[in-house]
N, CA, C and O atoms as a Tripos MOL2 file, in Angstrom:
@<TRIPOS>MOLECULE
protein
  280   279    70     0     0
PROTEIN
NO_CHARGES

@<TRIPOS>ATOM
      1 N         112.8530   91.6210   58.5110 N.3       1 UNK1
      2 CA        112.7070   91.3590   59.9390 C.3       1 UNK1
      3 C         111.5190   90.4170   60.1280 C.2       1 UNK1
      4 O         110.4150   90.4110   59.5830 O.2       1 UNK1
      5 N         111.9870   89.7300   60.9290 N.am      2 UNK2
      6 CA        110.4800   88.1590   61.2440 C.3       2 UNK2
      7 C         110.3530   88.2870   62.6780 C.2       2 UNK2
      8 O         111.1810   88.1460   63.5780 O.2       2 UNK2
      9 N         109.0080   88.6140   62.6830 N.am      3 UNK3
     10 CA        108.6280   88.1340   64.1200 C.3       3 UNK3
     11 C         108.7650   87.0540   65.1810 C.2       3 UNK3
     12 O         108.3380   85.9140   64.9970 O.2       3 UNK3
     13 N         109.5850   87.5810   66.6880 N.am      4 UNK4
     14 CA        110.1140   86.2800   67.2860 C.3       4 UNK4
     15 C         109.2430   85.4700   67.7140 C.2       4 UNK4
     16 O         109.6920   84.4030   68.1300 O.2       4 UNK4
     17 N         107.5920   85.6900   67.7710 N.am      5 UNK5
     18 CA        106.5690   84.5270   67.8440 C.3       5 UNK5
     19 C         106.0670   83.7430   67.1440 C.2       5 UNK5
     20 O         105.8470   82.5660   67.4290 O.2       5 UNK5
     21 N         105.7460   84.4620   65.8260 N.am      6 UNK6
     22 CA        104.9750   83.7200   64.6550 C.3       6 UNK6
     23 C         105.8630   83.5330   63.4920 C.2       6 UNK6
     24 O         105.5750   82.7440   62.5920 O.2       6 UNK6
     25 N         107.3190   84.4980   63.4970 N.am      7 UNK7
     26 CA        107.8950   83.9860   62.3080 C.3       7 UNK7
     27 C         107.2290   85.3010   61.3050 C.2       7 UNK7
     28 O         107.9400   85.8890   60.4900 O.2       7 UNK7
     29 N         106.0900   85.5640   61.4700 N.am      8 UNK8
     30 CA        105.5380   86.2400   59.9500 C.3       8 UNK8
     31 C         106.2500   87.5380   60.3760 C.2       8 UNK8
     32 O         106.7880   87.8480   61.4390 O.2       8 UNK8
     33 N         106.0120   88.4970   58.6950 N.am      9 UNK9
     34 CA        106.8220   89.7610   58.7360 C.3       9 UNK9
     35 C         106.2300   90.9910   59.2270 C.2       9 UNK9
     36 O         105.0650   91.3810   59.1490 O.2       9 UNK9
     37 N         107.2610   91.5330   59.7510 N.am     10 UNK10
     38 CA        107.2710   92.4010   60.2270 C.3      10 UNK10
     39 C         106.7600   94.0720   59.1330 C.2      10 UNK10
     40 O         107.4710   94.3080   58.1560 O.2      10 UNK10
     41 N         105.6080   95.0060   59.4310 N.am     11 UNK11
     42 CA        106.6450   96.2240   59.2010 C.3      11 UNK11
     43 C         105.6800   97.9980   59.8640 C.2      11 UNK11
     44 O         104.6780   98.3140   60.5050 O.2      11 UNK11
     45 N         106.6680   98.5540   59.2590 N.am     12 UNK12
     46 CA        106.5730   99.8370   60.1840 C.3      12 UNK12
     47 C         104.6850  100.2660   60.4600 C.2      12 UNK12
     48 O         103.8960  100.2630   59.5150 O.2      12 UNK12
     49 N         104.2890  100.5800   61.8230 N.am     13 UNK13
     50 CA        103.2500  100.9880   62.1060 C.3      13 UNK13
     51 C         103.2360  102.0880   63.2000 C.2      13 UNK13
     52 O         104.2790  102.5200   63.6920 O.2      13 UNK13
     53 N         101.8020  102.5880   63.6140 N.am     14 UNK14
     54 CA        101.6780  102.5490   65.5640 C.3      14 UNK14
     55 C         101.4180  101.7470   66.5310 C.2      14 UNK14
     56 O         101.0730  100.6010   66.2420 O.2      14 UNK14
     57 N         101.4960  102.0510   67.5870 N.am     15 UNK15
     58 CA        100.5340  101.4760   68.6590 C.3      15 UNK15
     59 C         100.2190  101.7060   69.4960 C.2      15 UNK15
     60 O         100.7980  102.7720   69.7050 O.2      15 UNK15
     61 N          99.3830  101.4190   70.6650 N.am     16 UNK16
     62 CA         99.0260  102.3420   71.8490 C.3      16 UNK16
     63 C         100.3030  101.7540   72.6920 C.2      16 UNK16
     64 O         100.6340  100.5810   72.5180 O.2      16 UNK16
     65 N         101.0820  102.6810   73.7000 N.am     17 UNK17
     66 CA        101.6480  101.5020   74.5610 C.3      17 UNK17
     67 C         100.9560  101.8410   75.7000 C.2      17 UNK17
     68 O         100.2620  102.8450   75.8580 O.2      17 UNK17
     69 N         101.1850  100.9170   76.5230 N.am     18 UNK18
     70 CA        100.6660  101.4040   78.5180 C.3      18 UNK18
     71 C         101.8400  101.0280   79.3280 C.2      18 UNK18
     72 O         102.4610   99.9710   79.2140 O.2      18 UNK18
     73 N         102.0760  101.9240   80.1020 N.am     19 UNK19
     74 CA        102.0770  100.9050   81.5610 C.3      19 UNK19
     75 C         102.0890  101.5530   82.6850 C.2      19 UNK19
     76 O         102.0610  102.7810   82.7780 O.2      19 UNK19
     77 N         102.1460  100.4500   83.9700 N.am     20 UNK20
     78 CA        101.5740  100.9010   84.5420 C.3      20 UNK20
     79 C         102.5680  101.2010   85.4060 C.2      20 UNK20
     80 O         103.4840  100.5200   84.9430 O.2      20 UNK20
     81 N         103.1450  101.9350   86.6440 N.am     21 UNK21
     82 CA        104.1920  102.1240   87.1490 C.3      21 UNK21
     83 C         104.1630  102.8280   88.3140 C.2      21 UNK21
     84 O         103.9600  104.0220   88.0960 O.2      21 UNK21
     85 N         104.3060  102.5080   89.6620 N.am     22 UNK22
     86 CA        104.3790  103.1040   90.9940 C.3      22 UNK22
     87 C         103.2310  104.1030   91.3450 C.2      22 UNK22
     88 O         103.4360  105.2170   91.8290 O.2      22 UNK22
     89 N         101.9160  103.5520   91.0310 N.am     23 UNK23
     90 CA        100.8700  104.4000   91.2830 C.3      23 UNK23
     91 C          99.9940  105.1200   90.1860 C.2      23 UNK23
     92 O          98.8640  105.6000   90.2770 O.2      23 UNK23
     93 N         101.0060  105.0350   88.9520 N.am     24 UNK24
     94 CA        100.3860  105.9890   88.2470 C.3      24 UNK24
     95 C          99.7910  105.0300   86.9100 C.2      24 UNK24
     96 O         100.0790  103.8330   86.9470 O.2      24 UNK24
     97 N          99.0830  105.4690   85.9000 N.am     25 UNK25
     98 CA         98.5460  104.6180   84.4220 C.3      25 UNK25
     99 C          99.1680  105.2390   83.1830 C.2      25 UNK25
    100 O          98.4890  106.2430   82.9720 O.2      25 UNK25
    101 N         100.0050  105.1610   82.3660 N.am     26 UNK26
    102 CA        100.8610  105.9140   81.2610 C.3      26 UNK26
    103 C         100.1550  105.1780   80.0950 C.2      26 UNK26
    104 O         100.1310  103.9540   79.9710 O.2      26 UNK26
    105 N          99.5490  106.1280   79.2040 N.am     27 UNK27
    106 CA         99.1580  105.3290   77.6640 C.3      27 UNK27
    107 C          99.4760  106.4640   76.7700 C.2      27 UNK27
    108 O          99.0570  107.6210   76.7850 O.2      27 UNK27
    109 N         100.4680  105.7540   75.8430 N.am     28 UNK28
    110 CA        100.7420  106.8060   74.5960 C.3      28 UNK28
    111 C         100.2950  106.1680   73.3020 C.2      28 UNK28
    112 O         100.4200  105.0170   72.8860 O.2      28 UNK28
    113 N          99.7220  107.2770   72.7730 N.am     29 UNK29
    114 CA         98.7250  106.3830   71.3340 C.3      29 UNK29
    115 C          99.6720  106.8820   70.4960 C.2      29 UNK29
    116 O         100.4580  107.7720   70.8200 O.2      29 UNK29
    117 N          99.6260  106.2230   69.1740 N.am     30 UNK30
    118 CA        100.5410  106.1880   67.7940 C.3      30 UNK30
    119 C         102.1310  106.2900   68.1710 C.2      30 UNK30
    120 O         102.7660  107.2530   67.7420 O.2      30 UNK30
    121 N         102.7220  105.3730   68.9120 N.am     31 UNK31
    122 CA        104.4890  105.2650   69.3920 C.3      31 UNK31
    123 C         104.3080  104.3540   68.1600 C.2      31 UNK31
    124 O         103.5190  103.4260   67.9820 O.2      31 UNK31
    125 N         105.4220  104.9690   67.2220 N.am     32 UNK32
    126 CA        105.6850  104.4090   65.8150 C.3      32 UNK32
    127 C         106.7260  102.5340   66.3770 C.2      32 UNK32
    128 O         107.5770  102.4930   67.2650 O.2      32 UNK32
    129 N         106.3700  101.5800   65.7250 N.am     33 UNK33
    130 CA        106.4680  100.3230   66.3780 C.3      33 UNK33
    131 C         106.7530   99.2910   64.8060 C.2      33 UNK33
    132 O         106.1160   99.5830   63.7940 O.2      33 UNK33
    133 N         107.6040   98.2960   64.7970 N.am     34 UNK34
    134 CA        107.1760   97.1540   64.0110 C.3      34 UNK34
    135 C         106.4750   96.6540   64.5090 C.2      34 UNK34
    136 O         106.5850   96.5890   65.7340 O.2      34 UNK34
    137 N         105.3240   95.9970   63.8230 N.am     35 UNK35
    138 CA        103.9050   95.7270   63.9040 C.3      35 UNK35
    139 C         104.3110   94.2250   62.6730 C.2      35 UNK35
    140 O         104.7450   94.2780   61.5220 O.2      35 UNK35
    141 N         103.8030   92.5460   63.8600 N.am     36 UNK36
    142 CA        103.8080   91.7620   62.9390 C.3      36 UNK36
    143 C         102.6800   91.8810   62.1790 C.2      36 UNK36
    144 O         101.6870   92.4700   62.6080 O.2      36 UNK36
    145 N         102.7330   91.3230   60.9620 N.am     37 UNK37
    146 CA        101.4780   91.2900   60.4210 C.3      37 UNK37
    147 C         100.6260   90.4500   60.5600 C.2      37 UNK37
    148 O          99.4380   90.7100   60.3680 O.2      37 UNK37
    149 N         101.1620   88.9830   61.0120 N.am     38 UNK38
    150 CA        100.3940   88.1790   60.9570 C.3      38 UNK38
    151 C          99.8400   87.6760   63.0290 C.2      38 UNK38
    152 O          98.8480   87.1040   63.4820 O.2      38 UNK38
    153 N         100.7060   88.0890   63.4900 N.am     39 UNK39
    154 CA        100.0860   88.1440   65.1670 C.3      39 UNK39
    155 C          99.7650   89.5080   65.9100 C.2      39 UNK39
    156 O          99.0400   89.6550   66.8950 O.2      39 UNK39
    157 N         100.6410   90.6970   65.0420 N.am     40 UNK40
    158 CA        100.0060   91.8040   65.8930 C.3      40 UNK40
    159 C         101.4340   92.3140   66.7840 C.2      40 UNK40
    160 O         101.8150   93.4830   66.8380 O.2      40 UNK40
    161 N         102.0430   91.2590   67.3900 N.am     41 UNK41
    162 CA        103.0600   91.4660   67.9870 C.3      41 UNK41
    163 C         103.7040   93.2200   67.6360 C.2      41 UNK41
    164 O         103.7290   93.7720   66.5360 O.2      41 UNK41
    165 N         104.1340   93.7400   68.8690 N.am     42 UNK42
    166 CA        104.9690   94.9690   68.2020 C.3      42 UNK42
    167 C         106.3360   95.2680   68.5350 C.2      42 UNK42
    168 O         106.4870   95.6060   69.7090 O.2      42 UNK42
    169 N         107.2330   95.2410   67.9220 N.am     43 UNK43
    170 CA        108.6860   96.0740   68.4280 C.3      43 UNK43
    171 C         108.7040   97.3490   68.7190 C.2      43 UNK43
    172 O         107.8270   98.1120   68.3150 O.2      43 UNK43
    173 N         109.6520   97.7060   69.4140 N.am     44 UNK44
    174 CA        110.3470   99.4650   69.5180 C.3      44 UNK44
    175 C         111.5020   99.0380   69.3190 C.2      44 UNK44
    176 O         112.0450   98.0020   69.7010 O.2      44 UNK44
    177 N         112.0200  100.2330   68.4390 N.am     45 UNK45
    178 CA        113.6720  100.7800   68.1270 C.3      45 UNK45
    179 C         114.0610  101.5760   69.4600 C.2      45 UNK45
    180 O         113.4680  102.1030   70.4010 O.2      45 UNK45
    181 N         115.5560  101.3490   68.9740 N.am     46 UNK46
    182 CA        115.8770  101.9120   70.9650 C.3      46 UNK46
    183 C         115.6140  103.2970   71.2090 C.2      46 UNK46
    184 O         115.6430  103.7970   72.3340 O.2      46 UNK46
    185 N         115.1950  104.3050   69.4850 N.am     47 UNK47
    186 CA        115.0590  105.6770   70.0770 C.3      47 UNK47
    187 C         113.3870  105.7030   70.8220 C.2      47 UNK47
    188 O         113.1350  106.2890   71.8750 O.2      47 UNK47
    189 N         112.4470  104.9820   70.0520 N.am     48 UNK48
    190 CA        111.0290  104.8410   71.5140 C.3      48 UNK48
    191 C         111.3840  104.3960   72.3630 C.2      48 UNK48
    192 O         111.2570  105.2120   73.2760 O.2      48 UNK48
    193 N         111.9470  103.2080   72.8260 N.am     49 UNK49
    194 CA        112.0480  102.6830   74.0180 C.3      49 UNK49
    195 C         113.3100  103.7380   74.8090 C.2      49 UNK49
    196 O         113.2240  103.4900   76.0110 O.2      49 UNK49
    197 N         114.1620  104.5500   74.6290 N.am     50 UNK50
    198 CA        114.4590  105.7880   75.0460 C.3      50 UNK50
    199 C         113.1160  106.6530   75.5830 C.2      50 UNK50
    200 O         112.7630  106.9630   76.7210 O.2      50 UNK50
    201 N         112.6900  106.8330   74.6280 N.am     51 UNK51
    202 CA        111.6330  108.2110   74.8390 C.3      51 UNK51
    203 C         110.9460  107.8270   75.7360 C.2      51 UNK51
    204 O         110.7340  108.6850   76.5930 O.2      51 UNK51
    205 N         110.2180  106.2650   76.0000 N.am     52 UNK52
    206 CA        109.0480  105.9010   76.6900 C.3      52 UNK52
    207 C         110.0180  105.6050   78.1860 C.2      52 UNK52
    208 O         109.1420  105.5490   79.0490 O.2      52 UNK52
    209 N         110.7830  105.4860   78.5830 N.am     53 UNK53
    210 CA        111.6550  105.4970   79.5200 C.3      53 UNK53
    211 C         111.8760  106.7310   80.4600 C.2      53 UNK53
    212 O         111.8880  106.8720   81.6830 O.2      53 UNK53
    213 N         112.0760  107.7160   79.1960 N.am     54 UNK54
    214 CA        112.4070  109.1980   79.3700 C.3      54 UNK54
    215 C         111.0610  109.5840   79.8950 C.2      54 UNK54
    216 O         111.2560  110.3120   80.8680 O.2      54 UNK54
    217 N         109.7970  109.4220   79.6840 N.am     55 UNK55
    218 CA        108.4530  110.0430   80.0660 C.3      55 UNK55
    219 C         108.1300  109.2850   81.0640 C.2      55 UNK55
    220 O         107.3010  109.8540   81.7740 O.2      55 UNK55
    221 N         108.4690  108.0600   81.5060 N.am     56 UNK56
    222 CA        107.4510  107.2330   82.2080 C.3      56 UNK56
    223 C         108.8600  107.6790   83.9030 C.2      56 UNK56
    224 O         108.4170  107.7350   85.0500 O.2      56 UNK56
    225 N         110.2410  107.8900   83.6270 N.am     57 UNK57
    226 CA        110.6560  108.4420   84.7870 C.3      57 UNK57
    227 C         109.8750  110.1180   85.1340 C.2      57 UNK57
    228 O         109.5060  110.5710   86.2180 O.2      57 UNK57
    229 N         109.8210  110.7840   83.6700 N.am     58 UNK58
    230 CA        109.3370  112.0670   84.2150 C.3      58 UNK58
    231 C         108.1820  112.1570   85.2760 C.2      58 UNK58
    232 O         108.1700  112.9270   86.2360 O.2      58 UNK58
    233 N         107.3440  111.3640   84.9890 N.am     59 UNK59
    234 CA        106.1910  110.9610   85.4220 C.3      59 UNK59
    235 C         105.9450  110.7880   86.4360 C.2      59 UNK59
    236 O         105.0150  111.1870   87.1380 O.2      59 UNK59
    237 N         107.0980  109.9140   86.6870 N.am     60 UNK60
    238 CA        106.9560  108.8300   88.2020 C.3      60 UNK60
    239 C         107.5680  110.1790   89.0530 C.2      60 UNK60
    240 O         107.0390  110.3000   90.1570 O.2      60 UNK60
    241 N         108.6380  111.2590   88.7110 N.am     61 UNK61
    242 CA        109.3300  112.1290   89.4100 C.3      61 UNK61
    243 C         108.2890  112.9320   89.9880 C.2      61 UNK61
    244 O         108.2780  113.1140   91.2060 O.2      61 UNK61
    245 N         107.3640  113.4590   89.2000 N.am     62 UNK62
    246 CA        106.4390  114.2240   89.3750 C.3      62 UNK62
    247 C         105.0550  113.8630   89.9960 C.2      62 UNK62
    248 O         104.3590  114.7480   90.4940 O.2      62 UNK62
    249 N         104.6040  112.3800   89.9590 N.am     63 UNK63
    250 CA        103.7370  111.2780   90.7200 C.3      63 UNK63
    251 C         104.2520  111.7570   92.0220 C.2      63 UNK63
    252 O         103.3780  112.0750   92.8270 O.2      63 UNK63
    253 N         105.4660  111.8760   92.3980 N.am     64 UNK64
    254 CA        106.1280  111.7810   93.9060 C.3      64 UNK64
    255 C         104.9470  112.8750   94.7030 C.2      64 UNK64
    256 O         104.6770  112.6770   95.8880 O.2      64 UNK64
    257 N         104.3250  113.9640   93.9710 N.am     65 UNK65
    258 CA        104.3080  114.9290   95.0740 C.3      65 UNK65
    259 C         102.5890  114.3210   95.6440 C.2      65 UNK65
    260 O         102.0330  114.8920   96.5820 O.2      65 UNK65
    261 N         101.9300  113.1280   94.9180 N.am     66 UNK66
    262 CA        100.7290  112.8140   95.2620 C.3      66 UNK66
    263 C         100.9700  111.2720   96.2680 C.2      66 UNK66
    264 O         100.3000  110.2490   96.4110 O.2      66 UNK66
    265 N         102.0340  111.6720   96.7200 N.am     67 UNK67
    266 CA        102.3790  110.6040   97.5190 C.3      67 UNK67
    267 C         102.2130  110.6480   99.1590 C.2      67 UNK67
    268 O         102.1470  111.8540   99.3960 O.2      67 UNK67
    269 N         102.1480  110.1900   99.9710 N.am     68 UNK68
    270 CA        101.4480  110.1140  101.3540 C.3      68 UNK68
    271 C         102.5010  109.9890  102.0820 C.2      68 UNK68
    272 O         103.1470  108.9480  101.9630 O.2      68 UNK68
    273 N         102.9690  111.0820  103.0780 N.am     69 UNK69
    274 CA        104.0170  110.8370  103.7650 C.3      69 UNK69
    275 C         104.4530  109.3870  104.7340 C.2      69 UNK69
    276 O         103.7600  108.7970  105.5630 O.2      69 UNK69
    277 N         105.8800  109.0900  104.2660 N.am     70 UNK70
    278 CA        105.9180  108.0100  105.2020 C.3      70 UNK70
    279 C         106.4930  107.7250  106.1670 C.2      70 UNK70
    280 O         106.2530  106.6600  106.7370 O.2      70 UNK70
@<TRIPOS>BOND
     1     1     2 1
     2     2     3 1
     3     3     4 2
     4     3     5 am
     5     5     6 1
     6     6     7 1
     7     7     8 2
     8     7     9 am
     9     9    10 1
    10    10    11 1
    11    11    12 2
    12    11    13 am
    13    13    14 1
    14    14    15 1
    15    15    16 2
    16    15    17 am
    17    17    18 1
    18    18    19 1
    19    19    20 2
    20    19    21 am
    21    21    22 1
    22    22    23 1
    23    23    24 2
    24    23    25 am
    25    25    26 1
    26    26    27 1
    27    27    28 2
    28    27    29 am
    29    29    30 1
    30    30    31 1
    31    31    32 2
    32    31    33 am
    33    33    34 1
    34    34    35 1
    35    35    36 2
    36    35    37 am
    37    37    38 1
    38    38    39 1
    39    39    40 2
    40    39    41 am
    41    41    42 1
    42    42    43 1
    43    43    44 2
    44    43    45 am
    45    45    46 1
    46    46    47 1
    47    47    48 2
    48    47    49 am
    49    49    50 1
    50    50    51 1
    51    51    52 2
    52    51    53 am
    53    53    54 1
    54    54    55 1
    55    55    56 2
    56    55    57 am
    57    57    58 1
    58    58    59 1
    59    59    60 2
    60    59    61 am
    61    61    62 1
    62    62    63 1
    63    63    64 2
    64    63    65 am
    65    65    66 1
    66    66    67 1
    67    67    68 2
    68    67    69 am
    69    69    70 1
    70    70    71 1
    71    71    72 2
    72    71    73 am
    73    73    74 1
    74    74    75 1
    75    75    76 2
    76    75    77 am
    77    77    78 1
    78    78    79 1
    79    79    80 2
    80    79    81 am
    81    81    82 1
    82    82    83 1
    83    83    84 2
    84    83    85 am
    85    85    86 1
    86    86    87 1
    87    87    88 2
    88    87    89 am
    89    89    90 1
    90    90    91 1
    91    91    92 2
    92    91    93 am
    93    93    94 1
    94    94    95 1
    95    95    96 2
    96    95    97 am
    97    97    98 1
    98    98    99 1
    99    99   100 2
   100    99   101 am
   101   101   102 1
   102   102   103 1
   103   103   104 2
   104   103   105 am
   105   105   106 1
   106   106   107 1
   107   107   108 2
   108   107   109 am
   109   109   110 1
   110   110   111 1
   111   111   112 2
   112   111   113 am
   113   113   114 1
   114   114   115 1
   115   115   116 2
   116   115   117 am
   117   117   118 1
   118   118   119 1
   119   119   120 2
   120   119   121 am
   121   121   122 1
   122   122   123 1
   123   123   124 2
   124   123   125 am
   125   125   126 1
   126   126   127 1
   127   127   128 2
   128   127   129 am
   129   129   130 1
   130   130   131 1
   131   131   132 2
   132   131   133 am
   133   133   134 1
   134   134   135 1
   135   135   136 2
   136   135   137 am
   137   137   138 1
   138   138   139 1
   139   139   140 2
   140   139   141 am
   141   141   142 1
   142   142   143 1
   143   143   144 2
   144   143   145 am
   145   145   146 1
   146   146   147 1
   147   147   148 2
   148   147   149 am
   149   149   150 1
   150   150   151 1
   151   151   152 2
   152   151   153 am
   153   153   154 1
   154   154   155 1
   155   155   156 2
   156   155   157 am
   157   157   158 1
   158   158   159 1
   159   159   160 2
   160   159   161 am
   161   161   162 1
   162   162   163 1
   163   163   164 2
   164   163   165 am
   165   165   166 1
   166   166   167 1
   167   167   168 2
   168   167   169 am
   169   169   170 1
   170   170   171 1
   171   171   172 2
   172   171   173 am
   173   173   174 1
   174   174   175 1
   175   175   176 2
   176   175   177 am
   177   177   178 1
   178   178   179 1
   179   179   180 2
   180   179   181 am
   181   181   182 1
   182   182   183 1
   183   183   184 2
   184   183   185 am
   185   185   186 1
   186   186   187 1
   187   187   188 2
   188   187   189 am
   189   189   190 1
   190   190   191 1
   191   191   192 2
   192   191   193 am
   193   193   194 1
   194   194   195 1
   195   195   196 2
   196   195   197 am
   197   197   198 1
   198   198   199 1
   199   199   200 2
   200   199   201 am
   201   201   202 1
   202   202   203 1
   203   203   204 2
   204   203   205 am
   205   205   206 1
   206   206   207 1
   207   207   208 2
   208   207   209 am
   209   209   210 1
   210   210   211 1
   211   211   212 2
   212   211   213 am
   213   213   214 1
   214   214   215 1
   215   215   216 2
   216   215   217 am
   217   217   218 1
   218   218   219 1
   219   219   220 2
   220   219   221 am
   221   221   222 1
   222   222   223 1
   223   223   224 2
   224   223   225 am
   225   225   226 1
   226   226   227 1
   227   227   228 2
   228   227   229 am
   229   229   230 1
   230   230   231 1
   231   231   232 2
   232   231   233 am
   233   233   234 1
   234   234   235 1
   235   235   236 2
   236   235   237 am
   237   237   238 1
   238   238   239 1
   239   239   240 2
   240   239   241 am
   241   241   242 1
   242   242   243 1
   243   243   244 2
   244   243   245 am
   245   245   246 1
   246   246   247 1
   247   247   248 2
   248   247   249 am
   249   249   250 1
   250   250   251 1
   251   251   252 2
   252   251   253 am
   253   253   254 1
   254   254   255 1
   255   255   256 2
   256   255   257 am
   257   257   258 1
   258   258   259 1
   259   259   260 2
   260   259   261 am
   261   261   262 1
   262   262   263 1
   263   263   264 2
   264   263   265 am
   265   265   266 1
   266   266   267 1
   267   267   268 2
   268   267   269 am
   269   269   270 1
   270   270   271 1
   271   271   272 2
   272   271   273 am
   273   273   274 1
   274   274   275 1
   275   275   276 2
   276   275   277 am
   277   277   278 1
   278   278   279 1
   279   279   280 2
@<TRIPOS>SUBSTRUCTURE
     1 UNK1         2 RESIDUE 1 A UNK
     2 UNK2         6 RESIDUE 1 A UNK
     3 UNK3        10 RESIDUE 1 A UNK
     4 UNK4        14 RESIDUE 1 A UNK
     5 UNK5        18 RESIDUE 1 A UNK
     6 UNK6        22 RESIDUE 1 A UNK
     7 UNK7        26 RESIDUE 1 A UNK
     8 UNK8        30 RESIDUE 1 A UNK
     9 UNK9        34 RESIDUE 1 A UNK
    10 UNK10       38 RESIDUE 1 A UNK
    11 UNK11       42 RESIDUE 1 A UNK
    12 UNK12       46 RESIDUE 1 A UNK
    13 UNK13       50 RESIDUE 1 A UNK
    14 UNK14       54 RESIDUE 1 A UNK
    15 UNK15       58 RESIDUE 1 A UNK
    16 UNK16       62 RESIDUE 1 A UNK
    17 UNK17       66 RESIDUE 1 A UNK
    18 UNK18       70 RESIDUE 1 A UNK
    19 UNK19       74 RESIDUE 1 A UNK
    20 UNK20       78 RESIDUE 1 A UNK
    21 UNK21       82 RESIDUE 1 A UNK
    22 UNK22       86 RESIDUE 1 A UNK
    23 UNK23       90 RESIDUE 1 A UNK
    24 UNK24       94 RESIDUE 1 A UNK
    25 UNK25       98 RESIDUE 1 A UNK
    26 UNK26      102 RESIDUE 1 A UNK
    27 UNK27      106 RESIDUE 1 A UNK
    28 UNK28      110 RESIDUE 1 A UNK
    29 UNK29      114 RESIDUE 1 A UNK
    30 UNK30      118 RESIDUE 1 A UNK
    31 UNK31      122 RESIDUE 1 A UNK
    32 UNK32      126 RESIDUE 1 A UNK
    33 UNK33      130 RESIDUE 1 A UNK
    34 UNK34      134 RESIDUE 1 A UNK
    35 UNK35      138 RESIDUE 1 A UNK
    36 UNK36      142 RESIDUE 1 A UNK
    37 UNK37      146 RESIDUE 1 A UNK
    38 UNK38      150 RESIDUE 1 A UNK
    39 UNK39      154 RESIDUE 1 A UNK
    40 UNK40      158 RESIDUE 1 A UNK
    41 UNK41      162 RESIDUE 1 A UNK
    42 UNK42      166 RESIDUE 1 A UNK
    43 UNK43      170 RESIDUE 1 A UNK
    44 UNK44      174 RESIDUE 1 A UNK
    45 UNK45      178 RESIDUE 1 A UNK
    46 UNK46      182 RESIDUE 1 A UNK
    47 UNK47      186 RESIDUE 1 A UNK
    48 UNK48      190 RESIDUE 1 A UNK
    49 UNK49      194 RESIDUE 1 A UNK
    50 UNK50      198 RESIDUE 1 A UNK
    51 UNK51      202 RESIDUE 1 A UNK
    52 UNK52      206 RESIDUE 1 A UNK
    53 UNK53      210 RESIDUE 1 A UNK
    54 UNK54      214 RESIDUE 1 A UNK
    55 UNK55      218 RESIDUE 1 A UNK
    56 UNK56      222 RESIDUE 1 A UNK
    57 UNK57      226 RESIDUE 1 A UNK
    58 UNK58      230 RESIDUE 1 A UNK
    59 UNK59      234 RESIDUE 1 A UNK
    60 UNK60      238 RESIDUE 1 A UNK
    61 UNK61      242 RESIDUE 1 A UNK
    62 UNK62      246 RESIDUE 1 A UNK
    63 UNK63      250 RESIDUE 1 A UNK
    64 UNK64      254 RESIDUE 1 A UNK
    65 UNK65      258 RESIDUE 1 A UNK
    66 UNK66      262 RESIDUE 1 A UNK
    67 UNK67      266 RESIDUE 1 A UNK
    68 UNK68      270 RESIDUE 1 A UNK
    69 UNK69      274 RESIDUE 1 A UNK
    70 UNK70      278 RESIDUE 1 A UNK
């Protein structure tokens, strides 16, 4: 696998991810990732990008109740 920026190779690591989403700040440390070697760049396989999907709706469901009536 080659990285789609630099070309250099790819292989299995962690990484922190973030984001940020309807009020709230989400950071998960060590989400297992291809990691280029030579830019840093990182992939997810579709079962993280599942999971980080799966937590960042839980999140936002449960964000709802610090929300300000409108």
């Amino acid at each position: 696998m080659k990285c789609m920026y630099c070309s250099g190779g790819m292989k299995r690591g962690t990484v922190t991810f973030h984001v940020d989403r309807k009020g709230f700040h989400l950071m998960l440390n060590a989400v297992p990732a291809w990691v280029c070697e030579q830019c840093g760049e990182s992939y997810f396989d579709e079962r993280e990008v599942d999971a980080i999907q799966d937590l960042a709706r839980a999140v936002e469901a449960k964000a709802e109740v610090f929300s300000l009536p409108g």
